[in-house]
PyMOL Python script that loads the backbone (N, CA, C, O; Angstrom):
from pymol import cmd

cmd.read_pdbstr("""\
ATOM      1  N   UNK A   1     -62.301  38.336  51.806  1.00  0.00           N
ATOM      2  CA  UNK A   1     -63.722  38.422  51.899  1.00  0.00           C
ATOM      3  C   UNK A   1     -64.073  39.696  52.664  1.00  0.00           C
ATOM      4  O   UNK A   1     -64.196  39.635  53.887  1.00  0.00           O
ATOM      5  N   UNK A   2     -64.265  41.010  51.915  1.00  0.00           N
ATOM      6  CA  UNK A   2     -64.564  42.317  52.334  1.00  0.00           C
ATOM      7  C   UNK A   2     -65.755  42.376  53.154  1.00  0.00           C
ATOM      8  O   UNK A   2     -65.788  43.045  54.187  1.00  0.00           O
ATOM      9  N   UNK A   3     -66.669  41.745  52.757  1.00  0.00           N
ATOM     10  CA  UNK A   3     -68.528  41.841  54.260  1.00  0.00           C
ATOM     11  C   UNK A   3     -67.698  40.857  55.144  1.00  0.00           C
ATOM     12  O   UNK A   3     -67.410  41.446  56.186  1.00  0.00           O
ATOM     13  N   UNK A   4     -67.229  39.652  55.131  1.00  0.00           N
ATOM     14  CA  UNK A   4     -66.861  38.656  56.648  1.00  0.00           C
ATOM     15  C   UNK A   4     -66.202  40.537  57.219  1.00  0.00           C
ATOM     16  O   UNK A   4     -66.768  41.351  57.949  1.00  0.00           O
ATOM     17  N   UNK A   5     -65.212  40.607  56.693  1.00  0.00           N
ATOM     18  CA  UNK A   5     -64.063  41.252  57.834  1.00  0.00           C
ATOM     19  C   UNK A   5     -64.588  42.577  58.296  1.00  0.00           C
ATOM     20  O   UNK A   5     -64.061  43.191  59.223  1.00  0.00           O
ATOM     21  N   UNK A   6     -65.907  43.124  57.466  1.00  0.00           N
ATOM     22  CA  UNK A   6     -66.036  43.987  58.290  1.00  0.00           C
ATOM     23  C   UNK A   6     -67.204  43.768  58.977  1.00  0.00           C
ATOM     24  O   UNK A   6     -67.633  44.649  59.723  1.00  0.00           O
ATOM     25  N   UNK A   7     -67.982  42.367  58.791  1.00  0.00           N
ATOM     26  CA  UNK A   7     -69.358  42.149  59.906  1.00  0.00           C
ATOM     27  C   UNK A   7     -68.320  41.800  61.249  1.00  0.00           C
ATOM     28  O   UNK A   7     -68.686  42.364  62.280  1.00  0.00           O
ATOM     29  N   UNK A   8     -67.377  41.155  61.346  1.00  0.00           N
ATOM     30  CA  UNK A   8     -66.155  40.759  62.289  1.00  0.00           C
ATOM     31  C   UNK A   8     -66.194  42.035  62.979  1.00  0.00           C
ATOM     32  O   UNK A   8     -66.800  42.022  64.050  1.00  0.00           O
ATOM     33  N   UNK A   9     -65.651  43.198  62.583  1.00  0.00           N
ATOM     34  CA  UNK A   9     -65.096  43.790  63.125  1.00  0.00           C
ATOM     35  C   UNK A   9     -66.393  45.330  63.315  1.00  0.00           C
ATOM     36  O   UNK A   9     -65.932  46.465  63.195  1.00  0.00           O
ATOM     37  N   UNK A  10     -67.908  45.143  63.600  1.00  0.00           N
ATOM     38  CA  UNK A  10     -68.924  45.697  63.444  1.00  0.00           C
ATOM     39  C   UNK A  10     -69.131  45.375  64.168  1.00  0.00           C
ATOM     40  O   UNK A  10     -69.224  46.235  65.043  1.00  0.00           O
ATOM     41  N   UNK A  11     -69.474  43.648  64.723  1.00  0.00           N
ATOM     42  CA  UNK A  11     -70.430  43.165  65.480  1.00  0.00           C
ATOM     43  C   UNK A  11     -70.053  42.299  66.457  1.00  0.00           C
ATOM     44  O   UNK A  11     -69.075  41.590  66.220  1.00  0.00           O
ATOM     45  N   UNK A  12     -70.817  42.159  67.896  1.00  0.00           N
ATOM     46  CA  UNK A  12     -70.062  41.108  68.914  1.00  0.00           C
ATOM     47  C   UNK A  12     -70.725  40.243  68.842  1.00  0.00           C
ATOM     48  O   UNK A  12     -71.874  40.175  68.404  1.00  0.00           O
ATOM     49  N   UNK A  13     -70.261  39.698  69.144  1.00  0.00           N
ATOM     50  CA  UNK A  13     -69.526  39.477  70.385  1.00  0.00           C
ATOM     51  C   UNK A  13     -67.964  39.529  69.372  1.00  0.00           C
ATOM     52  O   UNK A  13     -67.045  39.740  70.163  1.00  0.00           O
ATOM     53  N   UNK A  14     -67.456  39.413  68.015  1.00  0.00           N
ATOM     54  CA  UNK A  14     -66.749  38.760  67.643  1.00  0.00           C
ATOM     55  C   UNK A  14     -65.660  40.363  67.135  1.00  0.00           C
ATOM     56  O   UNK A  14     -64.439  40.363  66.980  1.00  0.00           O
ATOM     57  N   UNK A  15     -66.588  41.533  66.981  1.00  0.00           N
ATOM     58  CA  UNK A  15     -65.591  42.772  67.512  1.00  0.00           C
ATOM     59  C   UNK A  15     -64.587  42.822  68.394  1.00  0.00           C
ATOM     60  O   UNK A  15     -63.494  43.282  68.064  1.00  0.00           O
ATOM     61  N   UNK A  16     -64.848  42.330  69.691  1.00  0.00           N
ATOM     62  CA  UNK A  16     -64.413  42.658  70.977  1.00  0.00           C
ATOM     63  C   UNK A  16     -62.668  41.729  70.807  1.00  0.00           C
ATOM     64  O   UNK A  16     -61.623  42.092  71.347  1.00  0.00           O
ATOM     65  N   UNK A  17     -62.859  40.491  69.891  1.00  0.00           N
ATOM     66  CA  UNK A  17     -61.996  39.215  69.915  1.00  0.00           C
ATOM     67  C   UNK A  17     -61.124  40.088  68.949  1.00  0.00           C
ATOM     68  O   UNK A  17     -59.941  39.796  68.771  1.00  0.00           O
ATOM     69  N   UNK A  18     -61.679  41.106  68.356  1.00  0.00           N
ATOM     70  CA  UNK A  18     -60.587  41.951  66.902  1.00  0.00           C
ATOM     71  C   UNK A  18     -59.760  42.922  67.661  1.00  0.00           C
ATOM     72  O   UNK A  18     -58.537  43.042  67.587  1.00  0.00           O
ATOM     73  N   UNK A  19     -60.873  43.840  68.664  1.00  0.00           N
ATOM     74  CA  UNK A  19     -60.357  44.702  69.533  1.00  0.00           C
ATOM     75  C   UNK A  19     -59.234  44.760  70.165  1.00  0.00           C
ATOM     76  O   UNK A  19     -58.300  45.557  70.085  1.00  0.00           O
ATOM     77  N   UNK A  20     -59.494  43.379  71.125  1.00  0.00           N
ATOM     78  CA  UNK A  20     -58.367  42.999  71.623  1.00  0.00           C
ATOM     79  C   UNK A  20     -57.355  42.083  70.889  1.00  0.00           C
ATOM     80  O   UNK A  20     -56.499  41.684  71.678  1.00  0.00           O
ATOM     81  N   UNK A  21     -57.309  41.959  70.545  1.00  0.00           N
ATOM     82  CA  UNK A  21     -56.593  41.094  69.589  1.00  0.00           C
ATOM     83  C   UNK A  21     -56.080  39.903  69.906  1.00  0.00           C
ATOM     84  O   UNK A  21     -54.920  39.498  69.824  1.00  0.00           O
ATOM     85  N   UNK A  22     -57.484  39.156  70.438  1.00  0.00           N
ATOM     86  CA  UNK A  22     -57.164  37.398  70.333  1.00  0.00           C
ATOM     87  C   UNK A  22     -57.492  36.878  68.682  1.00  0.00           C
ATOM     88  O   UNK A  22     -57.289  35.692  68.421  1.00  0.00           O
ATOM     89  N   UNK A  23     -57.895  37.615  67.824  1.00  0.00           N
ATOM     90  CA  UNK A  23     -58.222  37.158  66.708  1.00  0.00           C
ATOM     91  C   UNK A  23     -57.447  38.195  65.422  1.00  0.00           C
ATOM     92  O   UNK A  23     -57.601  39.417  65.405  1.00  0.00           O
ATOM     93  N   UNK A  24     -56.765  37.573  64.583  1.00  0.00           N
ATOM     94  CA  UNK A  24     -56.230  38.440  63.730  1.00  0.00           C
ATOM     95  C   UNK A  24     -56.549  38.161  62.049  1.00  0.00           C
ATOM     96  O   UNK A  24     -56.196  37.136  61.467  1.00  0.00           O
ATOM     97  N   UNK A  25     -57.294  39.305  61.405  1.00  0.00           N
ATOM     98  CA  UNK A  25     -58.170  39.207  60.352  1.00  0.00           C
ATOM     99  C   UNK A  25     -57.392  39.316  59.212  1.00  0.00           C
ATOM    100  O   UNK A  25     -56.716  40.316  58.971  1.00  0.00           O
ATOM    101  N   UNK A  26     -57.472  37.980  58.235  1.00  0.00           N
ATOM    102  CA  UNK A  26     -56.352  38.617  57.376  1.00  0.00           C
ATOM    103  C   UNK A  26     -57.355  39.018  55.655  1.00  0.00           C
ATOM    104  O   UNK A  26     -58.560  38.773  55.611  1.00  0.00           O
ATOM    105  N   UNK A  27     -56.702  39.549  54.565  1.00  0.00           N
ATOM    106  CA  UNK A  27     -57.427  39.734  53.694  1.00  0.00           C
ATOM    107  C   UNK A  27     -57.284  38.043  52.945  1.00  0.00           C
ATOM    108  O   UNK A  27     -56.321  37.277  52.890  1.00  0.00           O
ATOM    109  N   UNK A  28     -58.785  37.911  52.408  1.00  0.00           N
ATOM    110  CA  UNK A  28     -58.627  36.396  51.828  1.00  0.00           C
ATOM    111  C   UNK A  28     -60.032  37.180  50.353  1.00  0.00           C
ATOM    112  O   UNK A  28     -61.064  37.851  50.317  1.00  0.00           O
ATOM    113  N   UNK A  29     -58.932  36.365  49.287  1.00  0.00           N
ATOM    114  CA  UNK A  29     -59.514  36.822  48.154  1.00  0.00           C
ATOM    115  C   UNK A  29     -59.953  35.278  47.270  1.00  0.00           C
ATOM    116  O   UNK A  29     -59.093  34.410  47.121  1.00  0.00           O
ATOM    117  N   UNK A  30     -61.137  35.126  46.824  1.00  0.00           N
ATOM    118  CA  UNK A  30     -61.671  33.689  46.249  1.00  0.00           C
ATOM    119  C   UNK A  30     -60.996  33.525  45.267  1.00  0.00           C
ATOM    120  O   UNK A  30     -60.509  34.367  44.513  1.00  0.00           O
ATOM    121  N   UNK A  31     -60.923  31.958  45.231  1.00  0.00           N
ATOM    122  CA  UNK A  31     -59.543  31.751  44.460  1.00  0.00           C
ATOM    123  C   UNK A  31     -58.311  31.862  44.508  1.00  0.00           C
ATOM    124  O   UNK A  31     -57.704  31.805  43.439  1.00  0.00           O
ATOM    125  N   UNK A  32     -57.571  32.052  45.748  1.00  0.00           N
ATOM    126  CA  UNK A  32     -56.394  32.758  45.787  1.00  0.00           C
ATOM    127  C   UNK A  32     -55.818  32.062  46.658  1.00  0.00           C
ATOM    128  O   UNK A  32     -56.212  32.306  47.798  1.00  0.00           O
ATOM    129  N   UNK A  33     -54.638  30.892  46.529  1.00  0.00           N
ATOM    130  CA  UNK A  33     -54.363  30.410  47.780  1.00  0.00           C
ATOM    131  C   UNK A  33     -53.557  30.851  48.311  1.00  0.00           C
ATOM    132  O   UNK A  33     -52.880  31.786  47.882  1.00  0.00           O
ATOM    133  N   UNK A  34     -53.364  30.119  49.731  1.00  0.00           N
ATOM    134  CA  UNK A  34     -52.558  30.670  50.699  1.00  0.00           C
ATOM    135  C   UNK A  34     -51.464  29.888  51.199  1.00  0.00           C
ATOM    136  O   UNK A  34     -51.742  28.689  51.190  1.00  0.00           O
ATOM    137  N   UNK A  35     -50.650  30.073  51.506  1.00  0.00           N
ATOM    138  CA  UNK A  35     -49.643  28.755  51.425  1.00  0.00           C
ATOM    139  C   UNK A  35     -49.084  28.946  53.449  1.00  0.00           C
ATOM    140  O   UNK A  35     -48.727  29.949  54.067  1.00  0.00           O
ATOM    141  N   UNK A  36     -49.208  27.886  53.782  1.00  0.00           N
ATOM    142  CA  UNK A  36     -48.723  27.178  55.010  1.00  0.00           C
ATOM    143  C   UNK A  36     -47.779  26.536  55.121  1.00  0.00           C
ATOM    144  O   UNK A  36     -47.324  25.977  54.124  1.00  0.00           O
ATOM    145  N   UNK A  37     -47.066  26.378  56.573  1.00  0.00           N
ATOM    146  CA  UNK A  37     -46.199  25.746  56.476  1.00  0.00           C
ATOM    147  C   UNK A  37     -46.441  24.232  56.053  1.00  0.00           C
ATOM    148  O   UNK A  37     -47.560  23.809  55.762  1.00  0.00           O
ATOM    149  N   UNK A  38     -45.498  23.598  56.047  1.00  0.00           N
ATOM    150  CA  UNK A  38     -45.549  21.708  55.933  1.00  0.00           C
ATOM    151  C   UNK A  38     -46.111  21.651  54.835  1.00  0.00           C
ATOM    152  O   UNK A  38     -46.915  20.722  54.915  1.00  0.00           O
ATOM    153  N   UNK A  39     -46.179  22.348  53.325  1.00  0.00           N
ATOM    154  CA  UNK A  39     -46.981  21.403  52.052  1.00  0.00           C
ATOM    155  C   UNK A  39     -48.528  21.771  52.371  1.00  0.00           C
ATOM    156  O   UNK A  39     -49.449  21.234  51.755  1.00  0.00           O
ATOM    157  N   UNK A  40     -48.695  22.567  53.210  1.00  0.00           N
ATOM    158  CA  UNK A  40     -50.764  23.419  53.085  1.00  0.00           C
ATOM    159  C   UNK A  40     -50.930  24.340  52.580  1.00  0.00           C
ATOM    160  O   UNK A  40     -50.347  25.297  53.090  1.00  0.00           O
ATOM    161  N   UNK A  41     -51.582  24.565  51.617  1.00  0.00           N
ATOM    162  CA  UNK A  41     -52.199  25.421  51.339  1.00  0.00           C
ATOM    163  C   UNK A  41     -54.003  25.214  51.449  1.00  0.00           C
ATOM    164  O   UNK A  41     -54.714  24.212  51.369  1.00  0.00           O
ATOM    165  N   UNK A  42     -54.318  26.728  51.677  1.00  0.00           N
ATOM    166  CA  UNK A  42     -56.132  26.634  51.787  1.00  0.00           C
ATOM    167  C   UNK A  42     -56.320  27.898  50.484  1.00  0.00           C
ATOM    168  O   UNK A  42     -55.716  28.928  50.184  1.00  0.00           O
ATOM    169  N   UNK A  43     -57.273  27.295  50.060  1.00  0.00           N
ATOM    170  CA  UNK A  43     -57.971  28.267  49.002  1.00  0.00           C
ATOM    171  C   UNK A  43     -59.416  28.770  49.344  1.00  0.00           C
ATOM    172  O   UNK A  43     -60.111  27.760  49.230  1.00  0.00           O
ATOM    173  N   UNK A  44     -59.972  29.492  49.594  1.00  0.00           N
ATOM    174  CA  UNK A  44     -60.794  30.030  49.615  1.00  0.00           C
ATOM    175  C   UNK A  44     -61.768  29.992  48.249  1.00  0.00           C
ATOM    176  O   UNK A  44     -61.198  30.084  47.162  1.00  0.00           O
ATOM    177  N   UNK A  45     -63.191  29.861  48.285  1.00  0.00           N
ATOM    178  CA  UNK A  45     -64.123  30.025  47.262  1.00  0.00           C
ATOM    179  C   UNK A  45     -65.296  30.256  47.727  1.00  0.00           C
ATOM    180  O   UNK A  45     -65.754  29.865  48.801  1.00  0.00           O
ATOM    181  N   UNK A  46     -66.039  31.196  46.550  1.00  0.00           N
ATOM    182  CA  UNK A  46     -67.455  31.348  46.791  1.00  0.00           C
ATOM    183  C   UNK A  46     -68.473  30.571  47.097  1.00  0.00           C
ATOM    184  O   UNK A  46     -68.386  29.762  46.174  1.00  0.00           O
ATOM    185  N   UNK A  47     -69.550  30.166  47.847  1.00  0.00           N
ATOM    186  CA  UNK A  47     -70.817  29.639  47.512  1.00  0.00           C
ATOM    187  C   UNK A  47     -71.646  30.567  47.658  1.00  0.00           C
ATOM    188  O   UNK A  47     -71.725  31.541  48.407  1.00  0.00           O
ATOM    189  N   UNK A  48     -72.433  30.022  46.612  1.00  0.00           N
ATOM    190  CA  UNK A  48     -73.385  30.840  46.403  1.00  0.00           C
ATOM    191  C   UNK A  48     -74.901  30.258  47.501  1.00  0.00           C
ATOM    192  O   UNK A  48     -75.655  29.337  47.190  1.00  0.00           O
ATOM    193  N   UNK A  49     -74.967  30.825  48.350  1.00  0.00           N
ATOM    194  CA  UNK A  49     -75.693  30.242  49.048  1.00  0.00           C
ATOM    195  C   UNK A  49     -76.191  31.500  50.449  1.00  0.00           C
ATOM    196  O   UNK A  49     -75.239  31.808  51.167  1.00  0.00           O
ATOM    197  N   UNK A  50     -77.130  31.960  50.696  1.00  0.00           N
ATOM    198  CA  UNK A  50     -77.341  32.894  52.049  1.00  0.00           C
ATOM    199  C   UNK A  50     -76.190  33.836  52.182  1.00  0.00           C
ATOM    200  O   UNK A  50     -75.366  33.792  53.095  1.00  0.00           O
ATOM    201  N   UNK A  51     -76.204  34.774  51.104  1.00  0.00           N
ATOM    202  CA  UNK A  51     -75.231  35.615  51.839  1.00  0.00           C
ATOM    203  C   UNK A  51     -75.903  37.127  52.579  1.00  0.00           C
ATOM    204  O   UNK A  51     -75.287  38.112  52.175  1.00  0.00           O
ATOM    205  N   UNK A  52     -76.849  37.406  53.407  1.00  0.00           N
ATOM    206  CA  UNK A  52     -77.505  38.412  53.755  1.00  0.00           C
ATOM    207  C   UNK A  52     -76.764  39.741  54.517  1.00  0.00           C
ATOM    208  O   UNK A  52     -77.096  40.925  54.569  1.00  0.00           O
ATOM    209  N   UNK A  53     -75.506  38.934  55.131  1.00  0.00           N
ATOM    210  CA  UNK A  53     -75.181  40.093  56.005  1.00  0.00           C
ATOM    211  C   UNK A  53     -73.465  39.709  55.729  1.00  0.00           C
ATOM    212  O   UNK A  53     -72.629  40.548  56.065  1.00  0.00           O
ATOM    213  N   UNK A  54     -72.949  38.168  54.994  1.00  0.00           N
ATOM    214  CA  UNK A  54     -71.272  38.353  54.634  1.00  0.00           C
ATOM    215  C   UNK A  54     -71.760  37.424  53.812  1.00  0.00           C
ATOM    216  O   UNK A  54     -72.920  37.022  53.723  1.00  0.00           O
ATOM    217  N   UNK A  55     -70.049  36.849  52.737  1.00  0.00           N
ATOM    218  CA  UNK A  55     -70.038  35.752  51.877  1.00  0.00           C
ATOM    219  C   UNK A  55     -70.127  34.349  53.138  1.00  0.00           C
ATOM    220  O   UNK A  55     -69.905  34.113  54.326  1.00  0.00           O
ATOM    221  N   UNK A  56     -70.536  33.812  52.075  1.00  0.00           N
ATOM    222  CA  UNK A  56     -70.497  32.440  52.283  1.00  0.00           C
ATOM    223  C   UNK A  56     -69.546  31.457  51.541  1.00  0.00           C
ATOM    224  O   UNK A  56     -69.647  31.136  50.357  1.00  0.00           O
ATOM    225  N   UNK A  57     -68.597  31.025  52.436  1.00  0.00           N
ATOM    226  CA  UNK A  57     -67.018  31.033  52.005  1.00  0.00           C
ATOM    227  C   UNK A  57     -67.139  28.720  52.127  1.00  0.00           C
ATOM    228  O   UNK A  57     -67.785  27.961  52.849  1.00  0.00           O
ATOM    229  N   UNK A  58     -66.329  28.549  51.215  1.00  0.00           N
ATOM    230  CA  UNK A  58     -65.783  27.623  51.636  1.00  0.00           C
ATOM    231  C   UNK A  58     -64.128  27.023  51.335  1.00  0.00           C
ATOM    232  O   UNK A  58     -63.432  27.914  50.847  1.00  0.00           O
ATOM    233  N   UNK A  59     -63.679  26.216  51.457  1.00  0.00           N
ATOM    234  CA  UNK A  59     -62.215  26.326  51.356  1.00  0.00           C
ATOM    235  C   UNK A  59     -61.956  24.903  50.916  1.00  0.00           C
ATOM    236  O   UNK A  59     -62.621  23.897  51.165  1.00  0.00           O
ATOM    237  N   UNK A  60     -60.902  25.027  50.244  1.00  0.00           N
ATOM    238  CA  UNK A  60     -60.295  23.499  49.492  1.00  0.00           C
ATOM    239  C   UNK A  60     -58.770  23.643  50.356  1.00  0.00           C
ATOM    240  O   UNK A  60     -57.856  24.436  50.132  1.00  0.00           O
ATOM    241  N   UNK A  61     -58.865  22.587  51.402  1.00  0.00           N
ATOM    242  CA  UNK A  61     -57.225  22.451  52.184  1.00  0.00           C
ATOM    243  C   UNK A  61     -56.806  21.245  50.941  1.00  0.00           C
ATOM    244  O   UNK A  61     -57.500  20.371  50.423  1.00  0.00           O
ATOM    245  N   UNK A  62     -55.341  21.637  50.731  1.00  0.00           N
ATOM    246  CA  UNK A  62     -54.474  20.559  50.396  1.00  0.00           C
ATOM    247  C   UNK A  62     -53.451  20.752  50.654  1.00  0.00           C
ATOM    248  O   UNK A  62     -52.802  21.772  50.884  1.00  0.00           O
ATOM    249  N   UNK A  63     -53.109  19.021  50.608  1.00  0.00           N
ATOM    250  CA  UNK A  63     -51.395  18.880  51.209  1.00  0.00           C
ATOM    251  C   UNK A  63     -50.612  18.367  50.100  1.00  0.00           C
ATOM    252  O   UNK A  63     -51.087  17.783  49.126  1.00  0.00           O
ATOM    253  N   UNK A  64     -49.247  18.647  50.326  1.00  0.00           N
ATOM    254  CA  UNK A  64     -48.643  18.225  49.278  1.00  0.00           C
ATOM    255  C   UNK A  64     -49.314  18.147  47.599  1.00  0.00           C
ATOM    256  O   UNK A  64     -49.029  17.290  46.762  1.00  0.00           O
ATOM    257  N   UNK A  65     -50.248  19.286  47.432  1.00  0.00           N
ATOM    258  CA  UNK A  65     -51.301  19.042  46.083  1.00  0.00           C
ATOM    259  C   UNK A  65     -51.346  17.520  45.414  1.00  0.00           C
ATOM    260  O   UNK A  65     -51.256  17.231  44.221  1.00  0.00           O
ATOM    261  N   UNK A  66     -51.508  16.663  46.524  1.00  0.00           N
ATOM    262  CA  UNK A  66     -52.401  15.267  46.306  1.00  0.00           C
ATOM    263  C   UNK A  66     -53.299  15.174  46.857  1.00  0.00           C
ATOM    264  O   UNK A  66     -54.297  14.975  46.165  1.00  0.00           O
ATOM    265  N   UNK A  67     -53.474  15.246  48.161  1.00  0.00           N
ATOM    266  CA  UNK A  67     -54.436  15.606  48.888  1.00  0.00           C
ATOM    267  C   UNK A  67     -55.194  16.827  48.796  1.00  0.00           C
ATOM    268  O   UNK A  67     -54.747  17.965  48.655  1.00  0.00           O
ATOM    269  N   UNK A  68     -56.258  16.497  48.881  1.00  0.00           N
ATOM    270  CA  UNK A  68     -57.457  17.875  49.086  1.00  0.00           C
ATOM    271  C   UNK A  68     -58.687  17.121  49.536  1.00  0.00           C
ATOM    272  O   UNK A  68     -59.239  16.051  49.280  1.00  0.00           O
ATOM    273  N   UNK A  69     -58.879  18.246  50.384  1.00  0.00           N
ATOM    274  CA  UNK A  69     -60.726  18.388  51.065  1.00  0.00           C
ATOM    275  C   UNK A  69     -61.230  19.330  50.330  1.00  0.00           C
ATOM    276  O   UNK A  69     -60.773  19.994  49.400  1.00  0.00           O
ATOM    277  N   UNK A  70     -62.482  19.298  50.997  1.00  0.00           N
ATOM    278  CA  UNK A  70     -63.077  20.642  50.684  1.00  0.00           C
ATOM    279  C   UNK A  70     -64.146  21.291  52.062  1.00  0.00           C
ATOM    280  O   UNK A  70     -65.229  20.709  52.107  1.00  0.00           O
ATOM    281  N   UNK A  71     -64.037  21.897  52.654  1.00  0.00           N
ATOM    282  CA  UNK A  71     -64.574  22.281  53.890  1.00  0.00           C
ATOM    283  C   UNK A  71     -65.674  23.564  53.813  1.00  0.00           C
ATOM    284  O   UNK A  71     -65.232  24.677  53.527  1.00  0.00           O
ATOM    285  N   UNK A  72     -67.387  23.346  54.125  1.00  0.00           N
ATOM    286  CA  UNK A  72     -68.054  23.975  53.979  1.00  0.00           C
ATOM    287  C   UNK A  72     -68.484  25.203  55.107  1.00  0.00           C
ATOM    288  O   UNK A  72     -68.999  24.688  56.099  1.00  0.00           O
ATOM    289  N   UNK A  73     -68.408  26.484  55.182  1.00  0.00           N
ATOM    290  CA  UNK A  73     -69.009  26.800  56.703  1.00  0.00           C
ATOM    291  C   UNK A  73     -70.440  27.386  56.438  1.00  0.00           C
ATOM    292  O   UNK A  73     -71.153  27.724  57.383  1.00  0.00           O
TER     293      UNK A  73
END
""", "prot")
cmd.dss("prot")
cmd.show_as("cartoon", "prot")
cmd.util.cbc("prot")
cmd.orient("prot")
């Protein structure tokens, strides 16, 4: 998500957390999962919903691909 990572790394308070590096930004592309340890993967997807200044992301966690959520932010 190209606007999140660079409003992140533009604006604080949440710059300062990139700066120093308590926070580490990775590239996340919609649709594209990501695989975790233990059987997780998170996928990332669009909503279409307020995007003025980044996307508006939400994510499908599943485990063992039986399980799945879906988590809105």
């Amino acid at each position: 998500m190209p606007r999140m990572d660079t409003f992140l790394t533009r604006n604080g308070p949440w710059s300062q957390l990139v700066s120093l590096k308590n926070i580490e930004l990775m590239d996340l592309k919609s649709d594209s999962a990501i695989q975790l340890p233990s059987q997780i993967s998170v996928t990332p997807f669009l909503v279409p919903h307020r995007d003025e200044y980044t996307e508006t992301v939400g994510f499908e966690i599943s485990y063992n691909q039986f399980k799945t959520i879906s988590f809105l932010t």
